[in-house]
C-alpha positions in Angstrom: 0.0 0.0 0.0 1.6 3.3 -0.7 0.9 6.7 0.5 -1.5 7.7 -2.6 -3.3 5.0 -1.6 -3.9 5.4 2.1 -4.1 9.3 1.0 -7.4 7.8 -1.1 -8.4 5.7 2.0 -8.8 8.4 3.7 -10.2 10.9 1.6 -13.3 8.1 1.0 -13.1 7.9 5.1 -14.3 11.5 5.2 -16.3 11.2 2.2 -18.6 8.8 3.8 -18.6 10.2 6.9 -19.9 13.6 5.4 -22.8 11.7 3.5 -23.5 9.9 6.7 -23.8 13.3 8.5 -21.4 12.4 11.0 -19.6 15.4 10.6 -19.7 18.1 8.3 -17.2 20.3 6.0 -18.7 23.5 4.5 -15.4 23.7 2.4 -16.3 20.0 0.9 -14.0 16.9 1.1 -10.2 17.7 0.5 -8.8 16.1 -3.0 -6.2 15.0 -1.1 -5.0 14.1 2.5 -0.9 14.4 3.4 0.7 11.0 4.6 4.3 10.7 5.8 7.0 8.2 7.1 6.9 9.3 11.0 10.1 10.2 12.1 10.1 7.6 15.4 9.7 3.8 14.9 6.6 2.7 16.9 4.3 5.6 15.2 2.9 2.9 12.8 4.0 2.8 9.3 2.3 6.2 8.0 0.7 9.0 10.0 -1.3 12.5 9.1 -2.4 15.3 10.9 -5.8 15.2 8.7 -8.0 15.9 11.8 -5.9 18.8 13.1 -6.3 20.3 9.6 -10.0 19.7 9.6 -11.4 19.8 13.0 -12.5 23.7 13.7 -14.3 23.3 9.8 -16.0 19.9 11.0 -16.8 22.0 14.4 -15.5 19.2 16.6 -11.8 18.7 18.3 -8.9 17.1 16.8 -9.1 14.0 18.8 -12.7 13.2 18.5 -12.6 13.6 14.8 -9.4 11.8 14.8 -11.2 9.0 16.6 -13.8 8.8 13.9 -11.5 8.6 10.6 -9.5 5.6 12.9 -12.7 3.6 13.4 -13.3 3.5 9.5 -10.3 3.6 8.2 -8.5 0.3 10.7 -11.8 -1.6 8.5 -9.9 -1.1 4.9 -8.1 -3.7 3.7 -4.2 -3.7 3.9 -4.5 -1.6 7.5 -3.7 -3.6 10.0 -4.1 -0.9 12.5 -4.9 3.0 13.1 -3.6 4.0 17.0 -4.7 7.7 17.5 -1.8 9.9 19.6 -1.3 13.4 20.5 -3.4 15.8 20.3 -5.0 13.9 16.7 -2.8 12.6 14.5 -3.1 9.2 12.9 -0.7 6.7 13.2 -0.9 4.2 10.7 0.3 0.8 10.4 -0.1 -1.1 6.9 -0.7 -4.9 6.9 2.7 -7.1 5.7 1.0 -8.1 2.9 -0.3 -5.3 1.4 2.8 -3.1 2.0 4.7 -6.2 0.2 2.7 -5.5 -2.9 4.2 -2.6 -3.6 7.3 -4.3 -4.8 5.2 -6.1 -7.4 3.7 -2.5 -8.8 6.8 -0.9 -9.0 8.5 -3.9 -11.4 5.1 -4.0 -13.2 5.4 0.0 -14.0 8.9 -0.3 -14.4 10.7 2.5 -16.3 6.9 4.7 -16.0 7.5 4.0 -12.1 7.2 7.8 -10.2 5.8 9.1 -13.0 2.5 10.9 -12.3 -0.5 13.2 -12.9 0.3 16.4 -10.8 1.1 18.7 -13.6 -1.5 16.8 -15.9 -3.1 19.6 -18.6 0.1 22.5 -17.8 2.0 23.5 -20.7 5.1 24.7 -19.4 8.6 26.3 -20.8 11.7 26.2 -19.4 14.2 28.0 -20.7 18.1 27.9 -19.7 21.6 28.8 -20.3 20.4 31.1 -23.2 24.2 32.1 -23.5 25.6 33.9 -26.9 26.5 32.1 -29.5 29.9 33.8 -29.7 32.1 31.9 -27.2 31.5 27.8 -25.8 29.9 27.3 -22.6 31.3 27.9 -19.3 31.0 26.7 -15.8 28.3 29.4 -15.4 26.8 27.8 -17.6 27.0 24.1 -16.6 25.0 24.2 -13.5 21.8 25.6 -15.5 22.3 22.9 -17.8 21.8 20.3 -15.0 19.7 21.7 -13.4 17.5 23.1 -16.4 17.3 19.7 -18.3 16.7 17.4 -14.8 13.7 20.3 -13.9 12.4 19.7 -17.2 12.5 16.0 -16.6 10.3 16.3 -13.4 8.2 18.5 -14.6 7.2 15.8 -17.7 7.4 13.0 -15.0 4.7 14.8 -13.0 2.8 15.2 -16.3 2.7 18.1 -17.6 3.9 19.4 -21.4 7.0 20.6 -21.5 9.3 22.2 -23.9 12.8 22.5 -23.1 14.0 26.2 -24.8 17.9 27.7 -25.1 17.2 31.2 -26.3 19.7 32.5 -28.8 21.4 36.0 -28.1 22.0 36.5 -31.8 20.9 39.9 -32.3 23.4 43.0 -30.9 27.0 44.2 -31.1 28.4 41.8 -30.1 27.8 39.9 -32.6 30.0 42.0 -34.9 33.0 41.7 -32.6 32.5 38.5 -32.6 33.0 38.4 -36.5 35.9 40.9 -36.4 37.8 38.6 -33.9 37.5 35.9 -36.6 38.4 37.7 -39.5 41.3 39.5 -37.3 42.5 35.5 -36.2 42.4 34.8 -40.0 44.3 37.6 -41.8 47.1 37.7 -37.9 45.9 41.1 -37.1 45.5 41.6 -33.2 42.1 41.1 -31.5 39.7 44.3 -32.0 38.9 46.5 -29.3 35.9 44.4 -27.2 36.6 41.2 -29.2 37.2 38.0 -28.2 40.2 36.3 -27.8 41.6 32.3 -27.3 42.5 29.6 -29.1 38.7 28.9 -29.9 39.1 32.1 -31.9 41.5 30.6 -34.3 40.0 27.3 -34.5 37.3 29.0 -35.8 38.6 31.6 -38.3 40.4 27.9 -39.8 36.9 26.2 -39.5 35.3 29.3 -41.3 38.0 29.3 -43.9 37.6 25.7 -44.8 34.0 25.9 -44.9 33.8 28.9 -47.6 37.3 29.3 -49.4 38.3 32.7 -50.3 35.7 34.6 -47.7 38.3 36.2 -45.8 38.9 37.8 -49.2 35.3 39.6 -49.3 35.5 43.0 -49.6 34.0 44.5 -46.5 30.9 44.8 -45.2 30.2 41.9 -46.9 32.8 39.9 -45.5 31.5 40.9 -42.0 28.4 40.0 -42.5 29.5 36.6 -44.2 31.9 35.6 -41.2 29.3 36.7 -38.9 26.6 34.0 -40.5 29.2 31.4 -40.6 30.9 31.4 -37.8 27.8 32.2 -35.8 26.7 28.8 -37.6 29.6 26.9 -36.3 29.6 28.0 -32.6 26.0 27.3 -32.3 26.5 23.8 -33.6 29.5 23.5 -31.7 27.5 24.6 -28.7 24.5 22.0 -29.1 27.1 19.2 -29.3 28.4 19.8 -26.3 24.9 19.8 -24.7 23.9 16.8 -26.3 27.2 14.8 -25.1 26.6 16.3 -21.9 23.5 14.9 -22.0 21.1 18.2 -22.4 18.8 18.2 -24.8 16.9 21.1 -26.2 13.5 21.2 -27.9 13.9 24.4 -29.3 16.9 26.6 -30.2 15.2 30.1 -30.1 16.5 32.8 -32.0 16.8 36.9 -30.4 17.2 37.6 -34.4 13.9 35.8 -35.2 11.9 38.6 -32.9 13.0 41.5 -34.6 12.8 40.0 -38.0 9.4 38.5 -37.5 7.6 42.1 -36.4 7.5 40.7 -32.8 8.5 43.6 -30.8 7.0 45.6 -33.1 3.8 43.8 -32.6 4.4 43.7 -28.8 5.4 47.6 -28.2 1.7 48.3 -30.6 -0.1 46.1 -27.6 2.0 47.7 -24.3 0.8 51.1 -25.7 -2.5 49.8 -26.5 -3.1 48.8 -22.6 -1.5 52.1 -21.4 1.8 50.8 -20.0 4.3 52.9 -22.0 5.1 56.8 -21.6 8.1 58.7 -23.7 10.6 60.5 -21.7 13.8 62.2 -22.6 13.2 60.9 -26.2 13.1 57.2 -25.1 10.4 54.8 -25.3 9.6 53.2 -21.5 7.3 50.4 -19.5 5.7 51.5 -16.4 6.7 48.4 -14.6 6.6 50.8 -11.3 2.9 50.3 -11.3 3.5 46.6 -11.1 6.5 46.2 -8.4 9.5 47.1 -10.0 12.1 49.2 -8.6 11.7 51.2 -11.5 10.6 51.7 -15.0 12.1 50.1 -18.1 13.4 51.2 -21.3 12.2 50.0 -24.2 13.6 52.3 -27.2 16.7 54.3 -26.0 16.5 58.3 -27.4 18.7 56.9 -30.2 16.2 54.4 -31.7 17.8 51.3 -30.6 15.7 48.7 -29.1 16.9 47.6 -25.2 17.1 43.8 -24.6 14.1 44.4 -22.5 12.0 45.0 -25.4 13.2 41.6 -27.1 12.3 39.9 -23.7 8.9 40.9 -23.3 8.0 40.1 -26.8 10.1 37.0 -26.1 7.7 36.2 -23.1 4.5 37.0 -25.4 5.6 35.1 -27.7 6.0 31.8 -26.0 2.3 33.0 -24.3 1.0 32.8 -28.0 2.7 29.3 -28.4 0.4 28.2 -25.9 2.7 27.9 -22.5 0.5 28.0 -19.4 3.8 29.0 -17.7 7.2 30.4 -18.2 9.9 29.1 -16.6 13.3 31.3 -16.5 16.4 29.7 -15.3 19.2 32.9 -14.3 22.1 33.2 -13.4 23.1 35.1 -10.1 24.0 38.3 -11.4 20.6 38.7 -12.2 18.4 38.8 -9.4 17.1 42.2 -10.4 15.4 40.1 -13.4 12.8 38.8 -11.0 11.1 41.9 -10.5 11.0 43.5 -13.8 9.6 40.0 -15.1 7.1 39.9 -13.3 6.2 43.6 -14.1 6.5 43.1 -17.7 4.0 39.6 -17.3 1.6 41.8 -15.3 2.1 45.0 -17.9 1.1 42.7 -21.0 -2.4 41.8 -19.2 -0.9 38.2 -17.2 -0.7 37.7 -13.3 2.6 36.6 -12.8 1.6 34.4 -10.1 0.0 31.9 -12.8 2.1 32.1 -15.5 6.0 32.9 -14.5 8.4 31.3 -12.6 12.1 32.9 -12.0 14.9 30.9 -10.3 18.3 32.1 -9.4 21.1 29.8 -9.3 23.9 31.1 -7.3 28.0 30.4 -8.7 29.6 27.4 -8.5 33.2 27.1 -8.2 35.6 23.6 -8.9 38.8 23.3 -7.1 41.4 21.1 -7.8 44.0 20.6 -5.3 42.8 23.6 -3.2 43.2 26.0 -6.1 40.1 26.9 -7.5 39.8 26.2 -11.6 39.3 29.6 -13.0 41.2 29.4 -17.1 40.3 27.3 -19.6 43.4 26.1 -21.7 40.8 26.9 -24.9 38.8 29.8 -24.2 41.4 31.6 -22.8 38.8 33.0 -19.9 37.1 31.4 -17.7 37.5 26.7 -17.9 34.3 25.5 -20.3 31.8 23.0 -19.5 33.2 20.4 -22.3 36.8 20.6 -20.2 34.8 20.1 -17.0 32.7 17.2 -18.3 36.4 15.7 -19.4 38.3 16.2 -16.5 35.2 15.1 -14.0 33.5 12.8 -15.9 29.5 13.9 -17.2 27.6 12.0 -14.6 29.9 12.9 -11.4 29.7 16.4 -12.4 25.7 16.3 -13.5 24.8 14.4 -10.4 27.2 16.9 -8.7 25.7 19.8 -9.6 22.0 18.4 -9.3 22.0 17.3 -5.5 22.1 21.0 -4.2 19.3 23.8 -4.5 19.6 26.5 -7.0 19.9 29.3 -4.9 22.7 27.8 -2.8 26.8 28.3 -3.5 28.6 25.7 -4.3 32.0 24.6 -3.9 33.2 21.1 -5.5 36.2 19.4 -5.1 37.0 17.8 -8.4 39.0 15.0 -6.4 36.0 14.1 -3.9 33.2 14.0 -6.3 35.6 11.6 -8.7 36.6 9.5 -5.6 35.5 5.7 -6.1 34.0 6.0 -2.1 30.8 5.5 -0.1 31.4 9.2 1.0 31.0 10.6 -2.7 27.1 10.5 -3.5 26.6 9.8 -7.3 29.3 6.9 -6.4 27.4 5.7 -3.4 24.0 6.1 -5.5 25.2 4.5 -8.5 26.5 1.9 -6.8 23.8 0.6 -5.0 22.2 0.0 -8.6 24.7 -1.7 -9.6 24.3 -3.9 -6.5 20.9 -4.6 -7.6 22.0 -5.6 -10.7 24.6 -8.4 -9.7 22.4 -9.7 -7.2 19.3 -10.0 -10.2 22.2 -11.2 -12.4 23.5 -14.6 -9.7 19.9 -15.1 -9.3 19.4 -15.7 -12.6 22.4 -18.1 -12.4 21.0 -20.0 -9.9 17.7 -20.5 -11.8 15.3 -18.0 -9.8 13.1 -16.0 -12.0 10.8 -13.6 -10.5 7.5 -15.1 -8.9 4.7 -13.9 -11.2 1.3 -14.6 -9.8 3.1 -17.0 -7.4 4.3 -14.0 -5.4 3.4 -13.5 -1.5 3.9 -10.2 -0.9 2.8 -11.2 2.6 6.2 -12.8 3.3 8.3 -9.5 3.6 8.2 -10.0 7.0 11.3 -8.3 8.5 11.4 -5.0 9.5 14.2 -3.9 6.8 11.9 -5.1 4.1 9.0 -3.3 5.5 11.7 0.2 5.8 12.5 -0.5 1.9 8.9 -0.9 0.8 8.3 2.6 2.5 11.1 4.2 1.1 10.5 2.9 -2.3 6.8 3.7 -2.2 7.8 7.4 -1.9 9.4 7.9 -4.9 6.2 9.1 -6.9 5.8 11.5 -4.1 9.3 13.1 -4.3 9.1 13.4 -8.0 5.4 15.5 -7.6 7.2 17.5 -5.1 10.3 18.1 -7.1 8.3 19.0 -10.2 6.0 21.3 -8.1 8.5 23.3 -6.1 11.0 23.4 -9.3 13.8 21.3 -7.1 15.3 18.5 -8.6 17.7 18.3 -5.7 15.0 16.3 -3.7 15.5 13.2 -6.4 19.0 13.1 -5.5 18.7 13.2 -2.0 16.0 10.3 -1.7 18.3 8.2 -4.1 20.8 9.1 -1.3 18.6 8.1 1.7 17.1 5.3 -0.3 20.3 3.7 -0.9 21.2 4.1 2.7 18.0 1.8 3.3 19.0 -0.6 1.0 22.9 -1.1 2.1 21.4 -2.1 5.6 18.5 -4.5 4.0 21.2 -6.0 2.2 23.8 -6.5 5.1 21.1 -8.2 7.3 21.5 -11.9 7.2 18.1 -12.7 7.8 17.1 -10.7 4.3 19.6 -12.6 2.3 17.8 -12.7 -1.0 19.8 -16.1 -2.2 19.4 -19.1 -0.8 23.0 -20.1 1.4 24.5 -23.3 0.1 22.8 -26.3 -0.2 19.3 -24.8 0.9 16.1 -24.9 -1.4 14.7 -21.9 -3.2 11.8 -20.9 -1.2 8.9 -18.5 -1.8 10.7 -16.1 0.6 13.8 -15.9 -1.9 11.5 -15.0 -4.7 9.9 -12.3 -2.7 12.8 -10.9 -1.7 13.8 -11.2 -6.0 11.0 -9.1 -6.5 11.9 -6.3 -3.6 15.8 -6.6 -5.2 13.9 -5.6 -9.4 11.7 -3.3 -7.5 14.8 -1.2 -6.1 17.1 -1.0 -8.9 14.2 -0.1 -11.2 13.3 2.9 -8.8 17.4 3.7 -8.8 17.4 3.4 -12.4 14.5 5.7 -12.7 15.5 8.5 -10.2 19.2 8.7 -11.9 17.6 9.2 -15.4 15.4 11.8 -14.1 18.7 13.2 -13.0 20.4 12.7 -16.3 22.7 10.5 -14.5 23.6 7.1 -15.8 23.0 3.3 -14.1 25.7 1.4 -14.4 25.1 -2.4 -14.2 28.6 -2.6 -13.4 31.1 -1.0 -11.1 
């Protein structure tokens, strides 16, 4: 029995007791009831606080009402027994059998296993890194794209729609200097004032060169503009590569450009002026995001024409509203935390409440040392070390699972020689690990002729108290994923893969939950079960580490 279901139990407790008249709830029957692991053995398997949360509405105290949902609910089938404590809470404790039958569901869903309906019907957008196409990708840019693509993953496990978005900064100056650096690397004149410099530089100016002989020979502008398209062309590709080895993947590659070409902010400036959000001051063009929060108001058309990055933004954000996104998700990085504010104005400026449809995470800086020194140069960019060094010196899953297990808004520090260490003190190791346990233990099994039990199974025989501790922790994996997707923190997946091997490493040091039958001895039902718990975990560690982007190694 897992939490969703007792949760159900109990919501049809208080449903019937409502149509009975024993008590009554003006606000109507919650859709829901919360049920967690206690945190002291000998409160039951499960407990709620439902009749704290209801009693003053049903007009009755905690413990009588308490009293009533016990009475019903100790009747249901896989409850062995409901013990009232406190004040009212519930203390639940779920028969052997029916909690053993949760092993059989989980290998029965298999790789769908956590997956669920709490963001059923939401359309969402998540867009992250959205870094120029002028340069690779950095370390500032790594941690978005962990934590970006695993948010995304959560968010489709709990169901809803999602599109995965990079947003292309190809429009602005610095696209030009980007173009002079190239053609400067090419024909061995110095880098331009505000151009870009390292050996990435030259490998491009060769890479352009080979691509269309004889451009550097354009006359200019049009050899600007032709060096501009194509090296622009080979960063970006350059750039997705590195993401998809990395294993970040991107539904759509959005382009700044695209906006102005397209009459977007056009379109978008025509509709702010239209719902009486823009004034002209000084000779500039600006939003009145003051009436909405914001520390100030925005420019949208500086007094020399030229369009602000706002502008692009806010037609951006309509934009992906036209596409059909319920909700906008910005990932950004920490020297932009006076984003926030002036997103939310310009949501609320173009008609939206930003409560519904826009969500704005910060991710603080991350910083890899290596021998106590922190790692600052990259031998290639010249500036500051790129995630494709990181993910070759590290290793892609050390680093992703790294990077994923901490919150967003949190600093980080990571020691490139602890998170690489082979050792039960290094997490995706430990994590990783314990799947691969599963895996050699499924594998002898299979050696010795045990299959897994079918309808032959006894759930019932999962006697011993580290089976019943498993079960539990295993039956809360659908619940972390909801939660992860709903608060937008895919740390919690990490962190129950941590705990949850933890469980597992004592289940299988106990001699009395052996899963293999010792020497001589029989296979008995018992072994089977236990066959079934072993599938049942390593498909839940299997399923957690892909949410994470992380691989499961069969061997280790």
């Amino acid at each position: 029995m897992t939490p969703e279901q007792l949760s159900a139990a109990i919501v049809h407790v208080l449903t019937t007791l409502v149509d009975e008249g024993a008590i009554a709830l003006p606000d109507g029957v919650p859709g829901s009831v919360t049920v967690e692991r206690p945190r002291q053995q000998g409160h039951g398997d499960y407990a709620t606080n439902v009749a704290l949360q209801l009693a003053k509405k049903a007009g009755t105290n905690p413990r009588a009402l308490a009293d009533l949902i016990g009475a019903r609910l100790s009747s249901y089938d896989g409850i062995s027994a409901v013990d009232v404590a406190g004040p009212g809470f519930l203390n639940i404790t779920v028969a052997v059998g029916a909690q053993g039958e949760v092993a059989a569901q989980i290998v029965a869903a298999g790789a769908s296993y956590g997956q669920g309906e709490a963001l059923a019907g939401q359309r969402i957008n998540v867009e992250f890194i959205s870094a120029n196409p002028t340069g690779p990708l950095h370390l500032g840019h790594t941690r978005w794209a962990v934590l970006g693509d695993a948010l995304g993953r959560v968010l489709s496990a709990a169901g809803a729609e999602v599109t995965r978005e990079f947003y292309v900064n190809d429009r602005g100056v610095q696209m030009n200097h980007f173009a002079a650096s190239i053609i400067a690397a090419a024909t061995g004149q110095p880098t331009p004032e505000n151009g870009y410099a390292g050996a990435y530089i030259e490998d491009l100016a060769k890479a352009v060169g080979d691509a269309v002989p004889g451009i550097f020979d354009l006359p200019d502008p049009e050899r600007l503009a032709a060096v501009r398209a194509k090296g622009y062309e080979l960063q970006l590709k350059e750039q997705q590569d590195q993401l998809d080895g990395f294993n970040t993947h991107f539904d759509v590659w959005f382009s700044e450009l695209s906006l102005h070409e397209d009459g977007a902010v056009p379109e978008t400036l025509q509709r702010l002026k239209d719902l009486g959000h823009v004034y002209e001051q000084d000779g500039a063009l600006w939003m009145r995001t003051t009436d909405f929060g914001d520390d100030k108001d925005r420019v949208l058309i500086k007094s020399d024409g030229e369009l602000t990055y706002f502008a692009s933004d806010t037609a951006y954000y309509l934009d992906k509203r036209r596409r059909g996104f319920d909700r906008c998700i910005y990932l950004l990085g920490a020297d932009h935390h006076g984003y926030v504010g002036r997103l939310k104005a310009m949501a609320a400026c173009v008609g939206d409440d930003p409560a519904q449809t826009l969500d704005v995470l910060i991710g603080q800086l991350v910083k890899i040392l290596r021998d106590g020194q922190e790692l600052k140069l990259s031998k290639r960019a010249g500036t500051i070390v790129t995630l494709h060094e990181l993910a070759e010196e590290i290793g892609v899953d050390a680093l992703r699972y790294s990077l994923a297990r901490y919150p967003a808004d949190s600093p980080l520090t990571l020691d490139v020689a602890e998170i690489t260490k082979a050792s039960n003190d290094n997490p995706v190791y430990y994590v990783q690990y314990a799947h691969a346990r599963t895996c050699r233990m499924i594998e002898n099994a299979t050696d010795l002729g045990l299959s897994l039990p079918g309808e032959d199974y006894d759930p019932a025989l999962l006697t011993h108290e580290r089976d019943g501790q498993l079960l539990r922790a295993l039956a809360e994996f659908p619940r972390v994923v909801a939660a992860a997707a709903e608060m937008r923190e895919p740390h919690r997946v990490a962190r129950y893969l941590e705990e949850t091997a933890s469980v597992f490493n004592k289940w299988y040091d106990t001699k009395e939950c052996r899963m293999l039958p010792q020497g001589d001895e029989p296979v008995q039902p018992v072994n089977l079960a236990r066959l079934m718990l072993t599938v049942a975990t390593r498909n839940v560690f299997a399923n957690g580490l892909g949410l994470l982007g992380v691989s499961a190694p069969e061997r280790m």
